[in-house]
N, C-alpha and C positions, 0 to 999 in steps of 0.2 A: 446570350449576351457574352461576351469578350471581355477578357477580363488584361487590364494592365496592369503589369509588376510595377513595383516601386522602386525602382534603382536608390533610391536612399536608405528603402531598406533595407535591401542586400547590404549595401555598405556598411549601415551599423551593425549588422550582424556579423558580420567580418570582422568588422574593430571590437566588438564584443568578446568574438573567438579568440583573437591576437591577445587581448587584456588578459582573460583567463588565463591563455598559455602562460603569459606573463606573469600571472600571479602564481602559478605552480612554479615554475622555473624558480623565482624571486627565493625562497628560503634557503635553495642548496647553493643560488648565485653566491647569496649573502654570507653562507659560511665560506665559501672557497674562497670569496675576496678578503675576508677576515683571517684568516688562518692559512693563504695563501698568497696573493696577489699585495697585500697588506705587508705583509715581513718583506719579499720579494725588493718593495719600489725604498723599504726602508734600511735594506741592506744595501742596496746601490748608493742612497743618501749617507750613509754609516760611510760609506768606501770615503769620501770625502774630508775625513776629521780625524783628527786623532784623538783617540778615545778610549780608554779602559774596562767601560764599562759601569765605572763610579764618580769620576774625575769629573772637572770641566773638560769638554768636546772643545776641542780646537780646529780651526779651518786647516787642512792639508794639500787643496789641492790635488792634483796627480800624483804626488807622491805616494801613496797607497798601492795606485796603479802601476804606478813604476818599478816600486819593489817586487811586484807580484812576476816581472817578467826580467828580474834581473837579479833576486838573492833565489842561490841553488836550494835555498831549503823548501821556499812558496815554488818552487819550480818542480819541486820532487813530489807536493801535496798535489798538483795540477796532474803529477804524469802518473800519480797510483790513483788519481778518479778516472782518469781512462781507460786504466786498467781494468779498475774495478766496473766500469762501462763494458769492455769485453764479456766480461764477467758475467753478469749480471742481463745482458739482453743478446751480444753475440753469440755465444755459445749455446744457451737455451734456447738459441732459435735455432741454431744449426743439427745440434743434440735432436732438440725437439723434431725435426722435420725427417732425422734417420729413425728413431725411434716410433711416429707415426708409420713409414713406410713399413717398417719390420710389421708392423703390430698388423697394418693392415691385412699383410702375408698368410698371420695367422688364422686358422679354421674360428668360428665364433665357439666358442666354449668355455670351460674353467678357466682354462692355463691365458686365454685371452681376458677374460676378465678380471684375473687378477694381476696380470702386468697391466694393467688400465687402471686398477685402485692403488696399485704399488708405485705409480709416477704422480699418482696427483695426493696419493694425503701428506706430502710436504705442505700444498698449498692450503689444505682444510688445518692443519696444524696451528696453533698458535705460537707467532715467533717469537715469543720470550721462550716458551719450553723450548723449542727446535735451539734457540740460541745455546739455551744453559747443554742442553744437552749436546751438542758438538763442544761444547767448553769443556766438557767431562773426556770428548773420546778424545781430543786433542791436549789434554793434559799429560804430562810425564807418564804415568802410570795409564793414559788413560786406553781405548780398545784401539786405536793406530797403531801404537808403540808397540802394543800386546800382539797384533799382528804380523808386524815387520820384525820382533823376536822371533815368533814361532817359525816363519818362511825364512829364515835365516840373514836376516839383516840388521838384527840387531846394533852397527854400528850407527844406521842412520836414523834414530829414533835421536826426538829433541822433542826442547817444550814448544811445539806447534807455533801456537801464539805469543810466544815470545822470540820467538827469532828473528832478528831483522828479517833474514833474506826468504823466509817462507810463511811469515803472519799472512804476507796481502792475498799470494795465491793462497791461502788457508781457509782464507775469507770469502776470497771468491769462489772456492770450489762450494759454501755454503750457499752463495747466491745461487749457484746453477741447481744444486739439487733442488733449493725450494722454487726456482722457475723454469724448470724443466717439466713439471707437470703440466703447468699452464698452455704453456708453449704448445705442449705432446697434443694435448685437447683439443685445440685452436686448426694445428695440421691436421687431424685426423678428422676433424668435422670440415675442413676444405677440400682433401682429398674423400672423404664422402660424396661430397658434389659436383666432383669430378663423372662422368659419364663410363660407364662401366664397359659399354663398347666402346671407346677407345686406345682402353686396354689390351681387350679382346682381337682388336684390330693390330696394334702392334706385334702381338705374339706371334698372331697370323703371318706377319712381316718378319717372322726372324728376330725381333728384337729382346734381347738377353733382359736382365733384371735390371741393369745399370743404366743399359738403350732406356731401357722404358721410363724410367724414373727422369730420365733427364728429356727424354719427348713430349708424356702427358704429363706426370707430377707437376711437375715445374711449372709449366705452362698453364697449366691449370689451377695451381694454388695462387700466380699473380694475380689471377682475375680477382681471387676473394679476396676482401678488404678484414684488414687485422686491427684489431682493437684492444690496446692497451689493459691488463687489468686496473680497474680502480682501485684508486689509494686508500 
């Protein structure tokens, strides 16, 4: 005897499956719209009014906007966030992608595996210590100045984070050491995936360290898809 499906069954079982997804999805949806997506649609609403913070909110208009692209000081906040954009993803990607190559260079051993702990426990760190503690080496007295005495430069020691013209790059050389592990991680498990005869192939062709990293590396790390770390 022959037996017919139910095509309505299939179908609830489908909308069953979808519901579920959904309801696992729904609790981390929920916080990220509250704690993210939430502030987000209410600081565009805020751009609108003039406001203190405690005061009555008053209608503004564009005015807000306006300033933001016409008094030098909201112009100068804009161009040390991009700065600090450099900073913070530029650099640890590019860092990151020398610093994979090198490593991969290396024989597997000790000395590899501990320049592979030594780039990523910035990221296992917790950024309040990391913070306090670049606060400590970047202080007058702190182990920067105590260096640049002892190699004899002592003229160019200052208080780090208080100087206008070297707090932001101060800041951001924090960014890259704590995202530079990330980063190193990410390359070196794409350059993993990379085919190891086409390496083998290149050398065979003559091509030096530099050839090769810009023949396979490259070409090969586009293919892999990069994935932000979570907030």
């Amino acid at each position: 005897m022959s037996t017919i499906s139910n095509p309505l069954g299939t179908g609830g079982a489908s909308r069953t499956r979808q519901w579920s997804a959904l309801l696992w999805v729904a609790p981390g949806f929920g916080m990220y719209a509250v704690f993210v997506l939430l502030p987000m649609v209410q600081s565009v609403q805020y751009s609108f009014y003039h406001w203190d913070g405690v005061g009555q909110a008053t209608p503004a208009g564009l005015d807000n906007w306006k300033a933001l692209v016409t008094q030098p000081e909201l112009l100068h906040s804009v161009e040390h966030a991009f700065v600090l954009i450099v900073f913070y993803t530029v650099l640890p990607v590019g860092l990151g992608l020398v610093a994979a190559t090198l490593i991969r260079e290396l024989r597997p051993g000790p000395f590899n595996t501990v320049a592979r702990v030594l780039l990523f426990v910035p990221q296992v760190l917790p950024l309040v210590a990391a913070g306090i503690a670049w606060t400590w080496m970047y202080s007058s007295d702190g182990l920067v100045n105590q260096i640049l005495r002892a190699v004899g430069l002592g003229s160019h020691t200052r208080a780090w984070l208080g100087d206008f013209t070297f707090a932001l790059p101060a800041v951001g050389v924090i960014g890259v050491w704590v995202m530079l592990g990330f980063c190193t991680v990410l390359m070196l498990a794409g350059i993993g995936k990379i085919d190891p005869s086409l390496y083998e192939a290149a050398r065979l062709d003559g091509a030096g360290r530099f050839r090769e990293f810009l023949a396979v590396t490259l070409p090969g790390l586009r293919r892999e898809p990069c994935a932000p770390p979570s907030p």
